[in-house]
PASEBA-1860 file (N, C-alpha, C; in nm, 3 decimals):
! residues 284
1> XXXXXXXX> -0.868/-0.975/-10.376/-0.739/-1.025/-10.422/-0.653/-1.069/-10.303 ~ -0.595/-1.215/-10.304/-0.506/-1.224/-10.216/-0.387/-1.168/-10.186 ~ -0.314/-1.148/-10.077/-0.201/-1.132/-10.062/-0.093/-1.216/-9.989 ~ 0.012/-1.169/-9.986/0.150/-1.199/-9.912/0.078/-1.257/-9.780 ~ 0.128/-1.393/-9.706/0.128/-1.386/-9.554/0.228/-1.489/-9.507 ~ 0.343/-1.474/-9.401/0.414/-1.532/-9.378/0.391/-1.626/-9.312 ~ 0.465/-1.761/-9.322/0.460/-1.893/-9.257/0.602/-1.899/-9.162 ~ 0.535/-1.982/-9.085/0.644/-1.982/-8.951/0.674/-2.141/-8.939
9> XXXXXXXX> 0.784/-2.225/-9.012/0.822/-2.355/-9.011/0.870/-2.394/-8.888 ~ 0.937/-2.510/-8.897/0.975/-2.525/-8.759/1.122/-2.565/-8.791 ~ 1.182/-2.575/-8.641/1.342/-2.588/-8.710/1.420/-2.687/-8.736 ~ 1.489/-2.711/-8.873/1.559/-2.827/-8.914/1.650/-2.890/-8.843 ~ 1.710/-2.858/-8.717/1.787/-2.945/-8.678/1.714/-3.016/-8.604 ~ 1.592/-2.969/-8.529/1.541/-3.086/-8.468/1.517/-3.204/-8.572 ~ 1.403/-3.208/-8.636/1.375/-3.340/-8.783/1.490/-3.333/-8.779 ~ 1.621/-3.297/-8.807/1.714/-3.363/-8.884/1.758/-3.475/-8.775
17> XXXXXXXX> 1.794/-3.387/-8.658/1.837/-3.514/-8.557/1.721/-3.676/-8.593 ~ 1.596/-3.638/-8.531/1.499/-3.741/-8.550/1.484/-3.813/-8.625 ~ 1.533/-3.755/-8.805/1.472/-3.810/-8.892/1.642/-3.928/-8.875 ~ 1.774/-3.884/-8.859/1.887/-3.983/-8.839/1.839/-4.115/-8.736 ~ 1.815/-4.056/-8.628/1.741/-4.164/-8.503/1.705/-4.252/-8.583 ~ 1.548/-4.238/-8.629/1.479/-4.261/-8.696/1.532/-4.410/-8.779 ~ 1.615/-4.337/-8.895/1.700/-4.444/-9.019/1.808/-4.517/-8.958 ~ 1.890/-4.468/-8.857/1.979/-4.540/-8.806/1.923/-4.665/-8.705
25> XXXXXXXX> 1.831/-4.620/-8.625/1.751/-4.722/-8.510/1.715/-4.859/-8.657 ~ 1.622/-4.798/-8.791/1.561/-4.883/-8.762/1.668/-4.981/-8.866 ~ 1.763/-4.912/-8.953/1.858/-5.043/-9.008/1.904/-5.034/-8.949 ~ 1.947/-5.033/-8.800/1.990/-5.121/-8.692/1.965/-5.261/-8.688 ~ 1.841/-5.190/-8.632/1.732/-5.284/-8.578/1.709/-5.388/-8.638 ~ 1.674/-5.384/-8.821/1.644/-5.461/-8.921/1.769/-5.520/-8.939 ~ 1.864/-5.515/-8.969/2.006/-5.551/-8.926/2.028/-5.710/-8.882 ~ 2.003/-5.628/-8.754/2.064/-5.731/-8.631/1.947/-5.839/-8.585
33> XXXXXXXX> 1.828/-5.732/-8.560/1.711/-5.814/-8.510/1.637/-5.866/-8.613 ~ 1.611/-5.869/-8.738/1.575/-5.929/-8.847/1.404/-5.888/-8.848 ~ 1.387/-5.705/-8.779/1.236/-5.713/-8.706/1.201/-5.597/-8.838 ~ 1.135/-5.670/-8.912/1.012/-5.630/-9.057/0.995/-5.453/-8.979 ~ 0.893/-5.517/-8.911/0.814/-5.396/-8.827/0.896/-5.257/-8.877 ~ 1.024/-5.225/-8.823/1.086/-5.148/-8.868/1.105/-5.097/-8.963 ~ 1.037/-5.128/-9.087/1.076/-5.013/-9.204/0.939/-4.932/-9.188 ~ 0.906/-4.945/-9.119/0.786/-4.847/-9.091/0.857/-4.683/-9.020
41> XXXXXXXX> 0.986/-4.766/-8.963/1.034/-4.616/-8.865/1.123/-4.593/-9.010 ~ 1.176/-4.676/-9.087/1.275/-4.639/-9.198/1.217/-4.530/-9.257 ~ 1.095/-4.548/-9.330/1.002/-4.507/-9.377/0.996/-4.361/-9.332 ~ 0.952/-4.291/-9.239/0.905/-4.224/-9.129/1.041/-4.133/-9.176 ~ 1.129/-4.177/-9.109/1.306/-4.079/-9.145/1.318/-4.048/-9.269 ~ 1.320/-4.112/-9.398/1.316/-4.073/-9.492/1.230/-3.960/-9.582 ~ 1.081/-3.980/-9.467/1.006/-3.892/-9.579/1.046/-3.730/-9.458 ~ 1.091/-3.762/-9.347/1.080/-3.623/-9.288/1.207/-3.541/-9.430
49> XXXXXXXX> 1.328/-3.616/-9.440/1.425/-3.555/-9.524/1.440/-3.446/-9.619 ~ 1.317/-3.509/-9.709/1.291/-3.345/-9.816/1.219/-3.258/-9.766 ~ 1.177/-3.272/-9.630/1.098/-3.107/-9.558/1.218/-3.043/-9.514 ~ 1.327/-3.063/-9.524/1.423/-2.961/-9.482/1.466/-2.843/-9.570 ~ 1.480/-2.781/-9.544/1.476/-2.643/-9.643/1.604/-2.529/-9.521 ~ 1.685/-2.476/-9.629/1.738/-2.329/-9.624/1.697/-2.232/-9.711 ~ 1.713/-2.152/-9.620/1.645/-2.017/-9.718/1.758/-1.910/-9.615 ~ 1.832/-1.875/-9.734/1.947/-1.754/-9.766/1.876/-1.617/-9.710
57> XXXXXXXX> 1.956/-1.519/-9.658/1.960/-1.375/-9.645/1.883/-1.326/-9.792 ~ 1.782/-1.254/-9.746/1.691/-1.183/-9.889/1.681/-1.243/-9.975 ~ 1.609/-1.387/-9.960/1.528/-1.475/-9.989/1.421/-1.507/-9.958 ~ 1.337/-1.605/-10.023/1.193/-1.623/-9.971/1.115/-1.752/-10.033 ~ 1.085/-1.823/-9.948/1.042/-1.985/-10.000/0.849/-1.982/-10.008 ~ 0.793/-1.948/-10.102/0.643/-1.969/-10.088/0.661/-2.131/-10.065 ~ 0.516/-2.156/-9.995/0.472/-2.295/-9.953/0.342/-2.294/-10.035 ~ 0.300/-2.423/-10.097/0.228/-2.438/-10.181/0.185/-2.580/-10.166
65> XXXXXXXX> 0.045/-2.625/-10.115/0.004/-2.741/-10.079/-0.101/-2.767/-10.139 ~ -0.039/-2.859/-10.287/-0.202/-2.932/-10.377/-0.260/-2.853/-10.387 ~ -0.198/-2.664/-10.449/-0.299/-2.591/-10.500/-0.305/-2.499/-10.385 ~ -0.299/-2.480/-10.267/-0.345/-2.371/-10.165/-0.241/-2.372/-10.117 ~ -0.236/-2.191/-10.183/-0.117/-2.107/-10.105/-0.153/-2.125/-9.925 ~ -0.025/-2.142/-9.902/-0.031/-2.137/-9.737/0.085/-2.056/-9.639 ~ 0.171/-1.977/-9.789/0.297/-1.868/-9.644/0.361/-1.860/-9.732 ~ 0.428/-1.786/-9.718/0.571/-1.757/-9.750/0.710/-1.681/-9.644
73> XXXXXXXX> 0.763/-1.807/-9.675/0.909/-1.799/-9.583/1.025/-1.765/-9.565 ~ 1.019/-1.645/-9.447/1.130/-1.511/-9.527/1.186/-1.532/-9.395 ~ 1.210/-1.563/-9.253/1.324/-1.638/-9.241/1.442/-1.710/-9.232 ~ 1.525/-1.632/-9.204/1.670/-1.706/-9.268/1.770/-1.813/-9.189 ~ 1.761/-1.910/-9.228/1.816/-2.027/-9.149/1.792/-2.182/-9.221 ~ 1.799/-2.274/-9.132/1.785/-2.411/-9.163/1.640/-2.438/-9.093 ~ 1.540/-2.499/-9.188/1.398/-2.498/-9.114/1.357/-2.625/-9.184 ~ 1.235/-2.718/-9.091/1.116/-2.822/-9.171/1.029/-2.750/-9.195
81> XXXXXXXX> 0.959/-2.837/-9.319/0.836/-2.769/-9.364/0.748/-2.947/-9.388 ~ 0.651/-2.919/-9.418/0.556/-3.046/-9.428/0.633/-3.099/-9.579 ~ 0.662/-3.198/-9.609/0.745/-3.246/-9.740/0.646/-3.245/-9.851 ~ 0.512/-3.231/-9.812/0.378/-3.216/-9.912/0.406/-3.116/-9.997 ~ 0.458/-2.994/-9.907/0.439/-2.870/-9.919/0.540/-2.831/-10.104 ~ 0.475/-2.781/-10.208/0.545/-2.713/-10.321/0.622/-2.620/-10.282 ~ 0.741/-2.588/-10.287/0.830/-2.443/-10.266/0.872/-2.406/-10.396 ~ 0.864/-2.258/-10.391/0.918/-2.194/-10.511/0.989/-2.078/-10.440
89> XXXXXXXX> 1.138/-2.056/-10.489/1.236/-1.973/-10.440/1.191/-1.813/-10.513 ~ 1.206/-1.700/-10.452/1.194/-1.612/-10.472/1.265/-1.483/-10.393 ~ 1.373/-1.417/-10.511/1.483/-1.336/-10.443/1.411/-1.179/-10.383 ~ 1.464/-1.163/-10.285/1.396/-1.029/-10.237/1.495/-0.935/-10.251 ~ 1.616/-0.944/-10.297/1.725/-0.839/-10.319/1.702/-0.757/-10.437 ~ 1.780/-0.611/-10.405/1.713/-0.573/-10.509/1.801/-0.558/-10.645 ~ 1.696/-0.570/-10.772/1.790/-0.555/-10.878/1.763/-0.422/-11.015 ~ 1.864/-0.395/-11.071/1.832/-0.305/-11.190/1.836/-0.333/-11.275
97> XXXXXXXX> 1.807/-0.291/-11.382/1.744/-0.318/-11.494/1.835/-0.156/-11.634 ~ 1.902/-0.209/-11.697/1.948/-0.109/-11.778/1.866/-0.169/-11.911 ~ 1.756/-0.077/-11.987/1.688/-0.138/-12.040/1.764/-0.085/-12.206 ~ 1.782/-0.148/-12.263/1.814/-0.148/-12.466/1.748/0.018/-12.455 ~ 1.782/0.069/-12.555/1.741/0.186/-12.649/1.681/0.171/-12.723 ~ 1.561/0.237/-12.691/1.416/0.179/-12.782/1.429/0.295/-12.882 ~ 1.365/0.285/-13.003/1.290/0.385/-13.095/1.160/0.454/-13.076 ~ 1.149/0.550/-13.026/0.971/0.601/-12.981/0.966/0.749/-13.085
105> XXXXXXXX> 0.837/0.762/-13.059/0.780/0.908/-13.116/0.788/0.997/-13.014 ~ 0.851/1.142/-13.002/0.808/1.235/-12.910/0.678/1.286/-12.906 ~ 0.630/1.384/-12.839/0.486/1.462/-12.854/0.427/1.484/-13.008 ~ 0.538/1.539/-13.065/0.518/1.616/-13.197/0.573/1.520/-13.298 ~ 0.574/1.388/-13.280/0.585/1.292/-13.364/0.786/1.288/-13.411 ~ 0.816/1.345/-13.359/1.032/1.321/-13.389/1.028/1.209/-13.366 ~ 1.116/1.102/-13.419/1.166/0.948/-13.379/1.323/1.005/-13.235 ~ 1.247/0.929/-13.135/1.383/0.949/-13.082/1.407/0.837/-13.003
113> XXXXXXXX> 1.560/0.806/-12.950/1.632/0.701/-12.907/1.645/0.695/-12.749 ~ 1.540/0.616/-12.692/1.534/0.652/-12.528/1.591/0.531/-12.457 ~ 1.626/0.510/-12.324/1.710/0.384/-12.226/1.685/0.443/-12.118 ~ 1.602/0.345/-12.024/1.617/0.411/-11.883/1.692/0.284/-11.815 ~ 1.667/0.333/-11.663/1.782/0.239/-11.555/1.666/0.274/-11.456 ~ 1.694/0.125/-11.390/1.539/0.101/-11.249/1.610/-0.001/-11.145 ~ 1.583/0.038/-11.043/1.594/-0.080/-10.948/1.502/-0.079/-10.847 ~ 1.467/-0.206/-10.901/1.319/-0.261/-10.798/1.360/-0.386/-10.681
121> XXXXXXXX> 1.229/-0.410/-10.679/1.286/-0.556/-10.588/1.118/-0.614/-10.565 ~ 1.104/-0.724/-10.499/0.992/-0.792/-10.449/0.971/-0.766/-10.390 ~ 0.836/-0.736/-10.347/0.772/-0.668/-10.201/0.693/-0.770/-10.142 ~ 0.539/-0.836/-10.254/0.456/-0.915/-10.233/0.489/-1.049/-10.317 ~ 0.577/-1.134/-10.225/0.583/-1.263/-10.314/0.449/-1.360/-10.379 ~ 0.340/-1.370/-10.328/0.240/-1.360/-10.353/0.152/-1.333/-10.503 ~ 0.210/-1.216/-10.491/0.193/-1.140/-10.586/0.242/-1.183/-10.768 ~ 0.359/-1.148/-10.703/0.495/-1.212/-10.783/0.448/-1.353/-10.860
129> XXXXXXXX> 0.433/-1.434/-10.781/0.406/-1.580/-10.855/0.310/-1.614/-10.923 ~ 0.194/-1.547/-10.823/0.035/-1.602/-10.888/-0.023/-1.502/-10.959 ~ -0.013/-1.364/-10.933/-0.049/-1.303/-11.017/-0.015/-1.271/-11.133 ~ 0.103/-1.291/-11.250/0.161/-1.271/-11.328/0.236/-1.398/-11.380 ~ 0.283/-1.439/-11.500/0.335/-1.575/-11.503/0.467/-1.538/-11.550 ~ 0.579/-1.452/-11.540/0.682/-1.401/-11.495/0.697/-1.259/-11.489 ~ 0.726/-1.307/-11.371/0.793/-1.169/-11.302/0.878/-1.047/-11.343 ~ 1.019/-1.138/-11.406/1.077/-1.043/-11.424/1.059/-1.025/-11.565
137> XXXXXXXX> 0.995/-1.110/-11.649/0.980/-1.070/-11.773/0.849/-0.943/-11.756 ~ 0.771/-0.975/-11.711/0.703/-0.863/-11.666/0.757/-0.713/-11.644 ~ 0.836/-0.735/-11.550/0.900/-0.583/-11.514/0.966/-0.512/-11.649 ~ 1.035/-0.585/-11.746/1.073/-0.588/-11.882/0.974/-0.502/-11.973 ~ 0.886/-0.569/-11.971/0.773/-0.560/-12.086/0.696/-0.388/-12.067 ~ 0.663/-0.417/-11.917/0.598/-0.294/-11.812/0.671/-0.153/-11.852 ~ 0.764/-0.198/-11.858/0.872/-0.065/-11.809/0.876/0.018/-11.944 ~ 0.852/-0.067/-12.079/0.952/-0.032/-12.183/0.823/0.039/-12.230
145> XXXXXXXX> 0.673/-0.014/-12.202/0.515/0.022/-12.217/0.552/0.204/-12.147 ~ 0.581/0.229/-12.013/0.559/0.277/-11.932/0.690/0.411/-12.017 ~ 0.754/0.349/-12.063/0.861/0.481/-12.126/0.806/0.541/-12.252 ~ 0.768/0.415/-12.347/0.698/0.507/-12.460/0.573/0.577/-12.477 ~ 0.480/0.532/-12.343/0.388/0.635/-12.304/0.386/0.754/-12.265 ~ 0.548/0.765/-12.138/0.595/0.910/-12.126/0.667/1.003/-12.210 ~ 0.684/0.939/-12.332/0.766/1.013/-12.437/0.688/1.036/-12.563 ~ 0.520/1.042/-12.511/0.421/1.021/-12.627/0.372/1.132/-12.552
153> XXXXXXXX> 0.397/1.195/-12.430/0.349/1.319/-12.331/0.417/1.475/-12.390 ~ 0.520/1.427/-12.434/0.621/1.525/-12.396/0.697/1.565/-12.505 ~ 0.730/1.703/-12.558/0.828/1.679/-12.691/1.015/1.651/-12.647 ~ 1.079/1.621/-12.734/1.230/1.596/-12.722/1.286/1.744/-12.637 ~ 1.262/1.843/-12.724/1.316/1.967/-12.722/1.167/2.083/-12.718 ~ 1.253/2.188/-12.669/1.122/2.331/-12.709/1.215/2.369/-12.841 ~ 1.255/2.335/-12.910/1.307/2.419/-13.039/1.128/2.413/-13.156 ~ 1.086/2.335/-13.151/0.925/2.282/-13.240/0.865/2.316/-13.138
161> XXXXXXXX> 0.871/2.289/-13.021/0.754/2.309/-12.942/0.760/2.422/-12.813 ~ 0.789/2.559/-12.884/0.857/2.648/-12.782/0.743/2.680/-12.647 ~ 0.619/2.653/-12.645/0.538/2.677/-12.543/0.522/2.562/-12.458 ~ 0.620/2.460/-12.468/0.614/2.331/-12.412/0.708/2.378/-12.244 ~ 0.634/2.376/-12.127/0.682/2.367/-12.006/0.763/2.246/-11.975 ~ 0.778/2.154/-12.000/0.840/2.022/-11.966/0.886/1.990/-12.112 ~ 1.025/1.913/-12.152/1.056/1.861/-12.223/1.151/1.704/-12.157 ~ 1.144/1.634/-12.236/1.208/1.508/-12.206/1.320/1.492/-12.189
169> XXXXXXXX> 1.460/1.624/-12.241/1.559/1.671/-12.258/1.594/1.748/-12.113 ~ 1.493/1.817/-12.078/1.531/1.940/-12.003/1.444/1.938/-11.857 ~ 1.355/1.823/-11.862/1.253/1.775/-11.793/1.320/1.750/-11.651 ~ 1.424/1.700/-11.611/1.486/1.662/-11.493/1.427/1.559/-11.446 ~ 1.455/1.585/-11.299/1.368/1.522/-11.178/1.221/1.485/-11.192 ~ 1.181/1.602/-11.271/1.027/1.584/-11.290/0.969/1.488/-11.382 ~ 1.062/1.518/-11.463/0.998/1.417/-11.596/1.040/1.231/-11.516 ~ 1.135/1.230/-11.431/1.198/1.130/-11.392/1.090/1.022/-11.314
177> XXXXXXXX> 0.992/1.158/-11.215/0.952/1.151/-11.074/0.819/1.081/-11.179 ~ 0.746/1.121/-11.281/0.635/1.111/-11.355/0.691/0.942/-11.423 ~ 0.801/0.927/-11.448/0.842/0.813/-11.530/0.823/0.681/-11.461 ~ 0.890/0.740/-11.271/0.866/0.648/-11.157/0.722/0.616/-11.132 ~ 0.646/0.710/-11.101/0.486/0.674/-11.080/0.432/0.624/-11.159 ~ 0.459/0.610/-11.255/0.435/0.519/-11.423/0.432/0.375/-11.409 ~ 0.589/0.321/-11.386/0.622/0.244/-11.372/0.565/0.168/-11.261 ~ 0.595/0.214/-11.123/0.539/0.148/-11.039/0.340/0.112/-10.995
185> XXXXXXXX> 0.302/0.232/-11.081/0.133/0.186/-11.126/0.168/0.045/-11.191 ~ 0.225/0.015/-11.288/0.231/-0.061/-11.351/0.225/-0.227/-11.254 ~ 0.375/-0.198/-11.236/0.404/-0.320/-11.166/0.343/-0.311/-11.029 ~ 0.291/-0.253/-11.001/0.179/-0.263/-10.857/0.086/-0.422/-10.869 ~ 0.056/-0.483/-10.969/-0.013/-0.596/-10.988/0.029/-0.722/-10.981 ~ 0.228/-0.684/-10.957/0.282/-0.847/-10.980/0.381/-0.785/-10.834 ~ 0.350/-0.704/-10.711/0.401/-0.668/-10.573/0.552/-0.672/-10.564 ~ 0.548/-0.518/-10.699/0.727/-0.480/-10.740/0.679/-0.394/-10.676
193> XXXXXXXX> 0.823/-0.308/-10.599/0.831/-0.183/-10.574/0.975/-0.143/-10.594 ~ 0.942/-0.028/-10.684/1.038/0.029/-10.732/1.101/0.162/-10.656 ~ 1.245/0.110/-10.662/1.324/0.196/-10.587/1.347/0.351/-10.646 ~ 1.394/0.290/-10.812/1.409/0.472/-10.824/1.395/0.399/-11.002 ~ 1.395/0.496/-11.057/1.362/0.479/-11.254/1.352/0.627/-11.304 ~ 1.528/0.618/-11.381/1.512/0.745/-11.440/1.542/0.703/-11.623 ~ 1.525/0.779/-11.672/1.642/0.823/-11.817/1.743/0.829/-11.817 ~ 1.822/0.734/-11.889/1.986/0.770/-11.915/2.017/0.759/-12.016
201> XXXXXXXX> 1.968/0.764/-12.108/1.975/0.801/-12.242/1.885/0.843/-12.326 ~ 1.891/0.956/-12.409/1.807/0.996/-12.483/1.927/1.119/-12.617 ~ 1.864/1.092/-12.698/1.884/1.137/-12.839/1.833/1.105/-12.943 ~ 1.827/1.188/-13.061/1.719/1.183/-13.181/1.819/1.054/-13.247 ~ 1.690/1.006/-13.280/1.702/0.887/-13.395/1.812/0.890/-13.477 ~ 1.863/0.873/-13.530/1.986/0.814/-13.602/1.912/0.920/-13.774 ~ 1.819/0.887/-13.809/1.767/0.912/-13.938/1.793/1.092/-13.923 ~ 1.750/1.145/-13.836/1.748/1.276/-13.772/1.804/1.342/-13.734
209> XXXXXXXX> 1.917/1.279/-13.675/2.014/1.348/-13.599/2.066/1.417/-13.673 ~ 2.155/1.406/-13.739/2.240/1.526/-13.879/2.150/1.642/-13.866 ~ 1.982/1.614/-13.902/1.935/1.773/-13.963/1.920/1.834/-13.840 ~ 1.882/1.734/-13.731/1.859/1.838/-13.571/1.996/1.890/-13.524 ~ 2.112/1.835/-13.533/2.251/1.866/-13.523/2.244/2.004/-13.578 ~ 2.182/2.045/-13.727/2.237/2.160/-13.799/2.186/2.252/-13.722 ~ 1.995/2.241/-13.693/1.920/2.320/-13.677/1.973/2.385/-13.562 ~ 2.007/2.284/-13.448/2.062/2.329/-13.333/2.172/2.427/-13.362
217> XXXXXXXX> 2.259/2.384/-13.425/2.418/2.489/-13.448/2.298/2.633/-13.489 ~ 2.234/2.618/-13.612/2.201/2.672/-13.646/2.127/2.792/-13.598 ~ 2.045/2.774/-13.447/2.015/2.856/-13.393/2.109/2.918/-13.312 ~ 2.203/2.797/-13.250/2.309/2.882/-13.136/2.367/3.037/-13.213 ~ 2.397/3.017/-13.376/2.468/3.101/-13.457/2.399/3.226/-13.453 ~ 2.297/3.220/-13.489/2.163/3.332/-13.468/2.164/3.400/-13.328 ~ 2.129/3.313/-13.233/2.143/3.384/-13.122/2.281/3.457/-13.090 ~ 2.361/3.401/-13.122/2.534/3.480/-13.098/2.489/3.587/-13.137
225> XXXXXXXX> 2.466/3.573/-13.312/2.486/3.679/-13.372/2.405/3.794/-13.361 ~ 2.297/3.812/-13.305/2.216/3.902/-13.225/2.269/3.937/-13.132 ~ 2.321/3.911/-13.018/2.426/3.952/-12.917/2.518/4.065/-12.951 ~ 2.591/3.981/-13.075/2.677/4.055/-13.164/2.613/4.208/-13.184 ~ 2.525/4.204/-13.256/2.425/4.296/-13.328/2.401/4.382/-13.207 ~ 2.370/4.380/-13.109/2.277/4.424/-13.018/2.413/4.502/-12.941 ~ 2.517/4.430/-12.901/2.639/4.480/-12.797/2.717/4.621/-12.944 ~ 2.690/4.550/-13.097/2.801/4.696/-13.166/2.714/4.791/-13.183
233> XXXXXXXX> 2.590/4.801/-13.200/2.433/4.893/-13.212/2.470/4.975/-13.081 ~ 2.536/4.927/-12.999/2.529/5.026/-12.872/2.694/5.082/-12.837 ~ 2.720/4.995/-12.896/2.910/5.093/-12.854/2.906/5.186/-12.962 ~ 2.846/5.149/-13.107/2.839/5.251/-13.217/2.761/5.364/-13.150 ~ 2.682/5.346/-13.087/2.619/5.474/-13.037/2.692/5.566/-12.913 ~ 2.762/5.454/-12.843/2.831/5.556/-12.715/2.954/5.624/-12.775 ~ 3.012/5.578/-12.931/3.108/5.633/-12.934/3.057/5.735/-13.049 ~ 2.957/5.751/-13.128/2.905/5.924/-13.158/2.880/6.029/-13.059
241> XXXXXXXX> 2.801/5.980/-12.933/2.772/6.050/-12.847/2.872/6.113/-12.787 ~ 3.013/6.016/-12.782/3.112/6.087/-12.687/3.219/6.164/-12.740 ~ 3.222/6.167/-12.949/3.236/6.224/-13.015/3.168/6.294/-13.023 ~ 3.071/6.374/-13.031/2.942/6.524/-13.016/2.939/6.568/-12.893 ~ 2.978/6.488/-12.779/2.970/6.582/-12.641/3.117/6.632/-12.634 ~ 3.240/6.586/-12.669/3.335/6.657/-12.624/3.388/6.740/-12.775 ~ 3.320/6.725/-12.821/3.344/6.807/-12.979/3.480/6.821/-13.109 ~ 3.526/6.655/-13.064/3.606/6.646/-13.095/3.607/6.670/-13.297
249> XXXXXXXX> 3.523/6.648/-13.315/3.495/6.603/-13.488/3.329/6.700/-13.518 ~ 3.272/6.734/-13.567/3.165/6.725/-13.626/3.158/6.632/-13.754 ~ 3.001/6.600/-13.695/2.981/6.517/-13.821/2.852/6.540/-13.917 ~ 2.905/6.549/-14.047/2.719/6.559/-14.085/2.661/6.399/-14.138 ~ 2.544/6.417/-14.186/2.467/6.272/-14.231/2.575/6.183/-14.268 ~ 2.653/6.238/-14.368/2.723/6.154/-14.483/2.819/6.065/-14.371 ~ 2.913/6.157/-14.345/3.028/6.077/-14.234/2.979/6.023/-14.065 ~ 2.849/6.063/-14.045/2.790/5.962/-13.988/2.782/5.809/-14.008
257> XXXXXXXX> 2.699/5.796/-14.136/2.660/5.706/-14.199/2.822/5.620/-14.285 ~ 2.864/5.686/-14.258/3.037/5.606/-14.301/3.114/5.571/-14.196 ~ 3.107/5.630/-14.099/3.149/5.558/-13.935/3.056/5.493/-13.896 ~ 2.974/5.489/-13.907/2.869/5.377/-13.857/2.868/5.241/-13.928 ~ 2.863/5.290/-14.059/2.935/5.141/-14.177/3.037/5.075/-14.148 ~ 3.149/5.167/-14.138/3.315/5.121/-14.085/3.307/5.060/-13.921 ~ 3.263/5.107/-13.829/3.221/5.018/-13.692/3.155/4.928/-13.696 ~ 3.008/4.885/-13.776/2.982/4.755/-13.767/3.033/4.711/-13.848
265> XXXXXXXX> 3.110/4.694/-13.943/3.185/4.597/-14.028/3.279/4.537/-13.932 ~ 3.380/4.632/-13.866/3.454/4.609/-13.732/3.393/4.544/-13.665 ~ 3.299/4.543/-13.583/3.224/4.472/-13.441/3.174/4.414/-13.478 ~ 3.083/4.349/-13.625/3.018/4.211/-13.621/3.099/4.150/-13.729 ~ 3.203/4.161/-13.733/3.304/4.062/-13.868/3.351/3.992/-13.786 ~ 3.326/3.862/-13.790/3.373/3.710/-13.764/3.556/3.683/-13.824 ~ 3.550/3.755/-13.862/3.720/3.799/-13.915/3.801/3.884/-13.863 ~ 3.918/3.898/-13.856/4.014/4.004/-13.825/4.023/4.101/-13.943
273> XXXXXXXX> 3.989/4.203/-13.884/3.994/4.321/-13.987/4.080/4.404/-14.040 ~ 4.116/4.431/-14.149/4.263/4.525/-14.193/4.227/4.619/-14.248 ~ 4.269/4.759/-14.152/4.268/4.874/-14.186/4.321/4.928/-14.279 ~ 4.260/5.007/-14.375/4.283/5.078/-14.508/4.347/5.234/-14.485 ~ 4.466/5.283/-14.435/4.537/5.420/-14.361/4.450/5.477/-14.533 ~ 4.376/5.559/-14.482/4.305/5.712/-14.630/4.415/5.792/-14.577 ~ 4.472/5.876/-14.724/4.580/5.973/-14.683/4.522/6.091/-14.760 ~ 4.369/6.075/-14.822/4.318/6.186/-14.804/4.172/6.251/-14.752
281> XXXX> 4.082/6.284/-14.807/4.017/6.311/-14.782/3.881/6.237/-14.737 ~ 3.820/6.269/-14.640/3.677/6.181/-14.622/3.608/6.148/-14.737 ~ 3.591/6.239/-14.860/3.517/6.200/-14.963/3.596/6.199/-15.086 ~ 3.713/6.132/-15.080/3.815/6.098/-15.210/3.810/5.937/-15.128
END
């Protein structure tokens, strides 16, 4: 496979001076001296004219002669080139890419709503032109291939897939670093190199979202409420214990089991609680 190789032109102000000489001498000449001969030098000035070429800061002019690549010209200045020569402009700066929000499947089949952000640039102009028949539609096409493959790896969440080490959500750097090597396998064939390509958006599908919304609340609530459970299970216990060690009360089964009722009603009620003053007896 071919590659990239730079051409070394020569510089436009010389031809330019020459090619003026040139047109001015000879309608001079033809002019005044009425001498034919001379459009031969006319001739000569004119065709040097379209070999003049600029090529801008992080730019790049391939040369292309009747079919055979012959350089590409990275260079920045005023330069001749043979006027034979085909040029095709090609930017070497680099650019990003904020790509639409696609619809994909996670691991475990969820519809979810993914967008990444990339900035590449041209490495092998070469590459770029002849190997691929656009470029940047390429990088387009590549990228969007290269995301719904990594989101066909991986589930959204561990809530379905709790033995899942990596998620697409929670994945970071890593899932990012895997998204980059993706990508740039990809475009390795049209001589992109990509600067950086992460995720910047991701969330469940639109159809989904509501019931994953609940499920989610739904567990946070559970987990609280075990906390809950777990922190009054143990103050209920430090405060029998510290009632029986300093002997303030005895208690038997019954009024056990009725302070223990009356404290967790207290410590896991999601409500403010209003005390009932008994003005008589424990068992009235």
């Amino acid at each position: 496979m071919k590659s990239e190789k730079e051409f070394s032109p020569g510089s436009g102000y010389g031809m330019l001076l020459v090619a003026f000489v040139l047109i001015g001498a000879s309608i001079a000449g033809i002019v005044l001296f009425k001498n034919l001969f001379l459009i031969g030098a006319l001739v000569i000035g004119l065709f040097i004219l379209p070999g003049l070429i600029i090529v801008n800061p992080n730019e790049s002019s391939i040369m292309v002669l009747f079919g055979a690549y012959k350089g590409t010209v990275k260079r920045n200045g005023f330069m001749w080139v043979n006027p034979f020569f085909t040029r095709k402009k090609i930017s070497l700066r680099a650019r990003s890419l904020d790509s639409e929000h696609i619809k994909v499947n996670d691991k475990i089949g969820n519809p979810i709503m993914i967008g990444v952000v990339m900035v590449w640039k041209v490495e092998d102009t070469f590459k770029a032109a002849f190997e691929v028949d656009d470029y940047v539609h390429f990088v387009d096409i590549q990228s969007e291939a290269a995301v719904r493959k990594l989101a066909g790896h991986f589930p959204y969440d561990d809530f379905e897939a709790e033995n899942a080490e990596i998620t697409l959500r929670g994945g970071g750097e890593e899932v990012n670093q895997m998204l980059e090597d993706e990508i740039t396998e990809r475009l390795s064939i049209a001589g992109i190199r990509v600067i950086e390509a992460r995720i910047n958006y991701i969330a469940y599908a639109q159809e989904i979202a509501g019931a994953m919304l609940k499920r989610q609340q739904a567990t946070a609530i559970v987990a609280a409420r075990t906390k809950i459970v777990e922190g009054a299970v143990g103050m209920v216990e430090m405060a029998l214990d510290a009632l029986s060690k300093k002997k303030i009360i005895e208690f038997d089964d019954e009024r056990k089991m009725a302070m223990v009722s009356n404290l967790m009603v207290v410590l896991t009620s999601d409500k403010d609680v209003s005390p009932v003053v008994n003005t008589g007896t424990l068992y009235s």
